[in-house]
C-alpha positions in Angstrom: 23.0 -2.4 3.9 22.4 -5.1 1.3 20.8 -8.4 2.7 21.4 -10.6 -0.6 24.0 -13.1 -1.5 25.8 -12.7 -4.2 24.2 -14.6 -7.1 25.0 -15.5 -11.1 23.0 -14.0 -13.7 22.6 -14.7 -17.5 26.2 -14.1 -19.2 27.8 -14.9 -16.1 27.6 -11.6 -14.1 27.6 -11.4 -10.6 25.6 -9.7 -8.3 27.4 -9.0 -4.8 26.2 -8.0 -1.3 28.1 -6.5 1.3 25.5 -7.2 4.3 28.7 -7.2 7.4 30.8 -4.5 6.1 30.5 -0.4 7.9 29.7 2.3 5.5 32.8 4.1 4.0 33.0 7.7 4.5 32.1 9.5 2.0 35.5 12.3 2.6 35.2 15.6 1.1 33.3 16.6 -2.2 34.9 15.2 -5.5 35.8 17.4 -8.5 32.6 18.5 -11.0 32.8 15.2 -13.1 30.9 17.0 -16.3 28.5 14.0 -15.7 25.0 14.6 -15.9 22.1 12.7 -14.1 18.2 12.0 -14.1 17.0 10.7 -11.0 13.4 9.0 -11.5 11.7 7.7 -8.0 8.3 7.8 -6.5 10.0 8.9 -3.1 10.8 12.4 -2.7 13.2 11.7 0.4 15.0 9.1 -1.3 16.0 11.1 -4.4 17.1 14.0 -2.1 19.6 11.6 -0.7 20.7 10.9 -3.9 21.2 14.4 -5.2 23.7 15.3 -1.8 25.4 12.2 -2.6 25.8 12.4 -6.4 26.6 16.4 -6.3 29.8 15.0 -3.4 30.7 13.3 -6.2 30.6 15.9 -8.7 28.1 14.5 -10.9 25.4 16.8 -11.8 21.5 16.1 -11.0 19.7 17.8 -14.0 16.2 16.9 -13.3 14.0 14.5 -11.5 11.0 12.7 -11.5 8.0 10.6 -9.9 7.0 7.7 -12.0 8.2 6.7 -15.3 6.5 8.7 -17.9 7.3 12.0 -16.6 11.0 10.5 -16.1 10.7 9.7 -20.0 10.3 13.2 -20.2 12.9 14.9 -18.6 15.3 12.4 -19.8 14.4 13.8 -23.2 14.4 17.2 -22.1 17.8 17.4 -20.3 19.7 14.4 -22.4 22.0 13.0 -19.2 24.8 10.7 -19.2 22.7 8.6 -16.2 19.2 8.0 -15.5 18.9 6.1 -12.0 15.8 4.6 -12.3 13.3 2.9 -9.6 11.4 -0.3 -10.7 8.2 0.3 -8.4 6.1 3.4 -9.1 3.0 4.4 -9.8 1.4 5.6 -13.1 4.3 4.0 -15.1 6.7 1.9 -13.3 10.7 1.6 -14.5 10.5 -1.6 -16.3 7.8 -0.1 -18.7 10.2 2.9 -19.1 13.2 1.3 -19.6 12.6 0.7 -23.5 11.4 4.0 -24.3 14.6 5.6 -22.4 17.2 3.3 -23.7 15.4 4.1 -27.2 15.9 7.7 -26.7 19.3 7.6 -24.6 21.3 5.5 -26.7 24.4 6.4 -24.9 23.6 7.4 -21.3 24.1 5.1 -18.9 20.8 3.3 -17.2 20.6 1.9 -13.5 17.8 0.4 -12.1 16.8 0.8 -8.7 14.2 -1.1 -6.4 13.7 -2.5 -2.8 13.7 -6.2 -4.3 15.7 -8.8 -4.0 18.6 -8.8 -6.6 17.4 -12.7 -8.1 13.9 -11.2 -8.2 14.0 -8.2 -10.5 18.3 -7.5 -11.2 17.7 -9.7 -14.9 14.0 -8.3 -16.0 15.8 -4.9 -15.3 19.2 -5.9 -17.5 16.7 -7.6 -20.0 14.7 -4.3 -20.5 17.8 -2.5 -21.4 19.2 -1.4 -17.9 23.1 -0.8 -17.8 23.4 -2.0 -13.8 20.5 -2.2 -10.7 21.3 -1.1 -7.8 19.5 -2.9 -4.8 18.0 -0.2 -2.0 19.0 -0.2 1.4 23.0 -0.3 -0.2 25.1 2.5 1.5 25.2 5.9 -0.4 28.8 5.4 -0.5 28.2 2.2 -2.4 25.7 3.3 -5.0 28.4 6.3 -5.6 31.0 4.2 -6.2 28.9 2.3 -8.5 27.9 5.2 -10.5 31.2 6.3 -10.9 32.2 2.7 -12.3 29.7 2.3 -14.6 29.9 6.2 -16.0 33.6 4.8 -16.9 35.0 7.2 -14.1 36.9 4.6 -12.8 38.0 1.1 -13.0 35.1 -1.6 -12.4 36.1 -4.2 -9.9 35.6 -8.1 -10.5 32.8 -8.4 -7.7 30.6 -5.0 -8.4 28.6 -4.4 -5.0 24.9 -4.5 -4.9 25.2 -4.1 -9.0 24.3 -6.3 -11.3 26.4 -5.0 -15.0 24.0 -5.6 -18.1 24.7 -4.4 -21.5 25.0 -0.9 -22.6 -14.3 13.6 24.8 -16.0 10.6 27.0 -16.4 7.6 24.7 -17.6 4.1 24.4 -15.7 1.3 23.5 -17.0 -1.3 21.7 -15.7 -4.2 19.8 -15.8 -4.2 15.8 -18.4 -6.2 13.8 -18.3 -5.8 10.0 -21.9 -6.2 10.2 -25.0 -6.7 12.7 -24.4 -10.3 15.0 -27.5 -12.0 14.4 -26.8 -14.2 17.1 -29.5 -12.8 19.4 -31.9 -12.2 16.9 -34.9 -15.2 16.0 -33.3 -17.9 15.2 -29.7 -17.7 16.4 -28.2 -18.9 19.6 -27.5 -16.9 22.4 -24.5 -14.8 22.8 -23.9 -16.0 26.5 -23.6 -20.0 25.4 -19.8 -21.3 25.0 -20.9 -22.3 21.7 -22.1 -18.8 20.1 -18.8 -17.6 21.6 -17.0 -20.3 20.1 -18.9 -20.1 16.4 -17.9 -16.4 16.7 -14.0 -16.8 17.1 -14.1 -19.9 15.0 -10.9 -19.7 12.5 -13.6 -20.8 9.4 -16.0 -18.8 8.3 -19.3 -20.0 9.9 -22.4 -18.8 8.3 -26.2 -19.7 9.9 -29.0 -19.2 6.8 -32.5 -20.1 6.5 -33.5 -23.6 4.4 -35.8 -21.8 2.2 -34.6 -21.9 -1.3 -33.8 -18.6 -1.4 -31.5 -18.4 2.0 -30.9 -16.0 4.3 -28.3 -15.1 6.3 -28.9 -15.4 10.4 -25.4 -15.2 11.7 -22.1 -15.1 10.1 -18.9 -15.1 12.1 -16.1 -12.4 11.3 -14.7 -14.7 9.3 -17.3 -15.6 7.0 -18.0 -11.5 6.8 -14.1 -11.1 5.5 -14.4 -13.4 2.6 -18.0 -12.5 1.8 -16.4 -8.9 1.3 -18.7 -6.7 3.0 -21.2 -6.5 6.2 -24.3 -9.0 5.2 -27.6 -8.0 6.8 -29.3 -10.1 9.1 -32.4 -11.1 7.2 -30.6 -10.9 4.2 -30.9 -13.0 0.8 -27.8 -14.7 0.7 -27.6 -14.1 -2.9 -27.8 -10.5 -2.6 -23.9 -11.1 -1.2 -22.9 -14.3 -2.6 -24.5 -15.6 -5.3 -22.3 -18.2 -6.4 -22.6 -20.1 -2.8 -26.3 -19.3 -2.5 -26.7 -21.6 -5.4 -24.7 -24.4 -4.5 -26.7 -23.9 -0.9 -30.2 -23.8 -2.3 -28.8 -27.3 -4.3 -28.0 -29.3 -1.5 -29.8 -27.8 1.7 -31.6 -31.1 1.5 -28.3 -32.8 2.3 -26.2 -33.0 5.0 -22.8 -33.0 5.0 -22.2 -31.6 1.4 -19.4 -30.4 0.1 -18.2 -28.1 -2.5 -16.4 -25.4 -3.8 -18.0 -21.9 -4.5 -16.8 -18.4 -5.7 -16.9 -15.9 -3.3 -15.8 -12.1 -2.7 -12.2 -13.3 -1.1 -11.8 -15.8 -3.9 -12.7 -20.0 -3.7 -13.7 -21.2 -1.1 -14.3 -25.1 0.4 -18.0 -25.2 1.6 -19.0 -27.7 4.3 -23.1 -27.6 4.5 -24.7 -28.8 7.8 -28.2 -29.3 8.8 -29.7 -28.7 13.0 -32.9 -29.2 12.4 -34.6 -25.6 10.2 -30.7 -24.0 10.3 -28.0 -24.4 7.7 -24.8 -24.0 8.8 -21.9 -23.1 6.1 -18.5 -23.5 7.2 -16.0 -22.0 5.0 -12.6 -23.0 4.2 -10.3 -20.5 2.3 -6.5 -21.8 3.9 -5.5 -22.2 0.1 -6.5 -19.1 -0.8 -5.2 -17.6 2.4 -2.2 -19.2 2.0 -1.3 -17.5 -1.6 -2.6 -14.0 -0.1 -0.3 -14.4 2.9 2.7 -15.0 1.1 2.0 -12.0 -1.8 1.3 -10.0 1.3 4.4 -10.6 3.1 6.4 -9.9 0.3 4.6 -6.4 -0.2 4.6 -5.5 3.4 8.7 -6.4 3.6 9.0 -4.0 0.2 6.8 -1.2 1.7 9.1 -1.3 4.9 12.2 -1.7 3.4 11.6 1.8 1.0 11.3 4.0 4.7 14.0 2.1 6.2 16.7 2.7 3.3 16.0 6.4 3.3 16.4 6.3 7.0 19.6 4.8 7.0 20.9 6.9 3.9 19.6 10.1 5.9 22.4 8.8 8.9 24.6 8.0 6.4 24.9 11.5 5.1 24.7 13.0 9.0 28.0 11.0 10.1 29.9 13.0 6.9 29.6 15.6 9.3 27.5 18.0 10.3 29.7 20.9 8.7 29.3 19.3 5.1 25.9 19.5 5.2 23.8 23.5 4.9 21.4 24.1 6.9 19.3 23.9 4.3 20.2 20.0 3.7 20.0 19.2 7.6 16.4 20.5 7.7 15.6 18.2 4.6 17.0 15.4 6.4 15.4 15.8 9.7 12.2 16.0 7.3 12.7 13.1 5.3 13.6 11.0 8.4 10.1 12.5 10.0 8.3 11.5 6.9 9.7 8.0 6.8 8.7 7.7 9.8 5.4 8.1 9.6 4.9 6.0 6.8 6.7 2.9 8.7 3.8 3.7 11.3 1.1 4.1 8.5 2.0 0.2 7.2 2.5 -1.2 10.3 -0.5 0.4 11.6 -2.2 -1.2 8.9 -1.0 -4.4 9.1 -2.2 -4.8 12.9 -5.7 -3.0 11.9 -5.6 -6.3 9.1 -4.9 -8.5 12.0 -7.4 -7.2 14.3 -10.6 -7.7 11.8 -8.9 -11.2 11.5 -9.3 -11.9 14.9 -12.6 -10.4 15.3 -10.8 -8.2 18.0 -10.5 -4.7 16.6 -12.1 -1.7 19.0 -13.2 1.5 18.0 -13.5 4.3 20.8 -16.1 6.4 19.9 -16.4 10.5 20.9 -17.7 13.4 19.5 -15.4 15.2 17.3 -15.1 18.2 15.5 -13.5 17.2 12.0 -13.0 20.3 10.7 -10.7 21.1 13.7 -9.2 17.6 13.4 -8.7 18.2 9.3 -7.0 21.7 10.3 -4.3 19.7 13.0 -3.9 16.6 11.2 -3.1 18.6 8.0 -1.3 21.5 8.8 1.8 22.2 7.4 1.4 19.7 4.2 2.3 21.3 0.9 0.2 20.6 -1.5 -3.1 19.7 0.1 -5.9 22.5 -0.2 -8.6 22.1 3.0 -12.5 23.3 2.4 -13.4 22.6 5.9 -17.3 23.6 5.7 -18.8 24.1 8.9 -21.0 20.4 9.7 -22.1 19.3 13.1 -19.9 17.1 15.9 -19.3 12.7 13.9 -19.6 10.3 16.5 -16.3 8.5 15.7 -13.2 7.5 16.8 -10.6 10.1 16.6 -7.7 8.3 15.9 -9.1 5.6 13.3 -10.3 8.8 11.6 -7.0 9.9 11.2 -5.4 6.7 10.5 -8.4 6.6 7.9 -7.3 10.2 6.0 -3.9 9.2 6.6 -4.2 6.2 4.1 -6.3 8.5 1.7 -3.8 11.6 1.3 -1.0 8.5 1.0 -3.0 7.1 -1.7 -3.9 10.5 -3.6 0.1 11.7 -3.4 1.1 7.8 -4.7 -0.9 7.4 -7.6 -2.9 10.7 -8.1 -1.8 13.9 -9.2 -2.1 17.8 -7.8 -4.1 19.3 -7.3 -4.7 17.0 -3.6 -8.1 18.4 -1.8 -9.5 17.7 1.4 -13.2 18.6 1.7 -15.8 18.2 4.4 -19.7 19.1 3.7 -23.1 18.0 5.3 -24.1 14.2 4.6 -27.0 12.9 3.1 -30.0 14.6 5.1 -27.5 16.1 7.6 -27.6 12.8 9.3 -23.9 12.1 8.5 -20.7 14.2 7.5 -18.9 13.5 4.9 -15.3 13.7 4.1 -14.0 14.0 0.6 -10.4 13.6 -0.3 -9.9 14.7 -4.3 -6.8 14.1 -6.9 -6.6 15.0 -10.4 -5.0 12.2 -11.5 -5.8 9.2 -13.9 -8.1 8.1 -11.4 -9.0 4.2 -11.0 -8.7 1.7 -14.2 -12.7 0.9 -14.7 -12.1 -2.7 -14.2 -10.6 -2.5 -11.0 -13.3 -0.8 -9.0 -15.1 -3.6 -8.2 -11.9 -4.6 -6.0 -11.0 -1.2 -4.4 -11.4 -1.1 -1.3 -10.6 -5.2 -0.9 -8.1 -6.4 1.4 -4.7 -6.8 -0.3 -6.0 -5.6 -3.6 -4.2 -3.7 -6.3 -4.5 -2.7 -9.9 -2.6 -5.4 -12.0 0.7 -3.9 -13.6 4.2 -5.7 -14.6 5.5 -4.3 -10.7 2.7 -3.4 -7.9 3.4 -0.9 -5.5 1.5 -0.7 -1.9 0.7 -2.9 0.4 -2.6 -3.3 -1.2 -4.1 -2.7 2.7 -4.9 1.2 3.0 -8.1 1.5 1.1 -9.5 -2.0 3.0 -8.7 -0.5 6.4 -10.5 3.1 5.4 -13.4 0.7 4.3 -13.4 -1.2 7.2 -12.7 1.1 9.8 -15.5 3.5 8.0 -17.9 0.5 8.4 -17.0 -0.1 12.3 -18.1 3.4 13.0 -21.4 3.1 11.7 -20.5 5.0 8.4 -19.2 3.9 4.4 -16.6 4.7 2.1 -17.0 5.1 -1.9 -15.2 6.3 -4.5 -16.1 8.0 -7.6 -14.9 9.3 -10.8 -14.1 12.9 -10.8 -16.4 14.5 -13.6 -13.5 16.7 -15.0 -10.8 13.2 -14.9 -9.4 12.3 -10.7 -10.4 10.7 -8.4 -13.1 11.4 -5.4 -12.9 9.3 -2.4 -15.3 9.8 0.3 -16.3 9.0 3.5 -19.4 9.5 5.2 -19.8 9.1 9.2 -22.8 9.7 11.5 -23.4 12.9 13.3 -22.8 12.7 16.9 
């Protein structure tokens, strides 16, 4: 059900919610309205739901699509009366489309769709050329009824619900480290002192380099590691990983007690700069920066739920019409989609704790020999879609469920913004010390300029609406990284995508 209050937009027209009130039964199927519809969404399960619910209400679903520019297609292929349209998708989202379709459609009726707040995206959608917009999570009942109002089926009432009207084996366990401690090595303290221990789950980045100007790096917390983006070696030229802040620390490591700003891999950072004697410490201070990433990721992770949870609910919606409406056919759909939802509630909540983990410095891997081509075969059997070329490689000494959690996020990201042909590949690493797992899309593959920030934490390609938590590719990077392997991407030679990952042989 809808969770917004009802709220004015430009011209005066409402937008209501109806969070309290049960779902209306949807009765027996209407009479064929003549009506014709387009459904465009990136979520298979969803636009199921609204094809059993649309065809109850005699309206006619005449072709459907994935992300916007295909939608533009079929909408010119098949000419409908109504294109439902979802704001967030990949490739080209719905308010990029809208112009084109209400260009072409001059007369069909266009409602957009998205997990957002009504105040947040109801007026860009009416301003682009949208007819209504439908909030998800509304009843199926609901959006029918709304349909049939705005199609001119019947009369529209003063408050419109959830609508805003516009105009027309035996392992180990070890804890995680993005990179080698240097805390036992020359130089650093000793692990077994309260103040190494404390340095180490310090909420700051702490970083111990050398006063040479050119500094290395001797220690640096899991803190310091996160915003420095990546796994600095011990020994190190600071530079090498951040050269903006090995500047600024080569400037004043004759000072004690500096302070300044500097650019790093997480963004800009407050630098405090300490002398002890030969040692520099560098403490860190990003809470502005993690402040604005917080809140953006919040608001991603509650739209990423909220998609799995309104299919959910619609799939329970269209069980308690009754069993004997439904074909067997449709009831296996729906125990599908509700499997599938599922899962990808666990994928993003999954992700979320693996985020929270590195945070802490507390995130275990459980290492074991496996077998990945027998894992690959399991974890991927029954998936339309996906083609496997599971070459025969010796046992990876990794942990069996990150792995999966790993190719899990992969797949999910090939199937959101690739295209098919989806393969999964596994072949000898480099010098048959590692094996190496490719997963391969024939899509657009990644905008040049965003490469650089792939596989960040809460990083995604810039467009008008973002999709994605902005979390998978980070945790395949760091969870690669935890068991002593690496994950890459590159451009597929004949256009796609080819992300890899490479782990060591058992």
């Amino acid at each position: 059900m809808l969770t917004t209050d009802p709220c004015p937009l430009p011209g005066g027209t409402p937008t209501a919610a109806d969070p309290a009130a049960p779902s209306q039964p949807a009765g027996p199927a209407r009479p064929t309205t003549g009506r014709r519809v387009v459904v465009v969404d990136d979520t298979a399960d969803l636009r199921n739901l609204l094809r059993l619910v649309l065809a109850r209400g005699g309206f006619e679903v005449v072709g459907e699509a994935a992300d916007g520019r295909t939608g533009i297609e079929v909408a010119r292929r098949t000419v409908p009366d109504i294109v439902l349209l979802d704001i967030a998708m990949p490739v080209m989202d719905g308010l990029e489309a809208l112009p084109t379709l209400r260009r072409s459609l001059p007369r069909a009726k266009i409602i957009a769709m998205s997990a957002f707040g009504a105040t947040q995206m109801a007026s860009r959608a009416v301003a682009a050329g949208a007819d209504g917009y439908v909030q998800k999570g509304t009843s199926l009942h609901a959006i029918l009824t709304y349909v049939e109002e705005v199609s001119g089926l019947t009369r529209r009432p003063s408050q419109p619900v959830a609508v805003t009207q516009g105009p027309a084996g035996e392992g180990t366990s070890r804890p995680v480290r993005s990179g080698p401690s240097p805390i036992d090595r020359t130089g650093g303290a000793d692990r077994s002192t309260g103040a190494a221990a404390a340095l180490e789950h310090a909420p700051v980045g702490v970083l111990e380099v050398t006063e040479e100007a050119s500094p290395r790096i001797r220690f640096a917390n899991p803190v310091a590691r996160r915003l420095l983006g990546g796994s600095p070696d011990v020994g190190s030229l600071l530079s090498l990983t951040a050269p903006g802040l090995a500047h600024h620390v080569a400037t004043h490591r004759h000072e004690n007690d500096a302070v300044f700003e500097a650019l790093v891999d997480a963004g800009t950072v407050r630098a405090t700069l300490r002398r002890a004697g030969t040692t520099i410490f560098v403490y860190l201070d990003s809470t502005a920066e993690d402040v604005g990433l917080l809140r953006r990721a919040i608001a991603t992770a509650a739209h990423e739920l909220r998609g799995p949870i309104a299919v959910i609910d619609g799939a329970v919606e269209a069980v308690s019409w009754g069993l004997a409406t439904l074909s067997e056919a449709d009831q296996e759909q729906l125990y599908r989609s509700v499997k599938r939802q599922v899962a990808q509630l666990d994928r993003v909540t999954a992700d979320l704790f693996t985020s929270t983990q590195v945070h802490r410095g507390t995130l275990h891997v459980d290492l074991h020999r496996v077998d990945v081509p027998a894992l690959l075969a399991d974890l991927f059997e029954g998936h339309d879609g996906i083609g496997l070329d599971l070459t025969e490689v010796p046992a990876a000494w990794a942990d069996p469920l990150r792995l999966e959690q790993m190719l899990g996020n992969l797949l999910s990201n090939a199937t959101r913004y690739g295209a098919a042909p989806v393969q999964v590949a596994v072949r000898p690493g480099t010098g048959g010390r590692t094996v190496r797992i490719e997963v391969v899309d024939r899509g657009p593959g990644v905008p040049e300029d965003f490469e650089p920030h792939l596989f960040r934490e809460f990083s995604r390609p810039a467009s008008s609406v973002a999709t994605g938590t902005g979390l998978g590719l980070y945790v395949v990077r760091i969870l690669a990284e935890a068991q002593g392997g690496t994950a890459t991407y590159r451009r597929h030679p004949e256009g796609g995508a080819i992300f890899a990952v490479q782990l060591p042989v058992a």
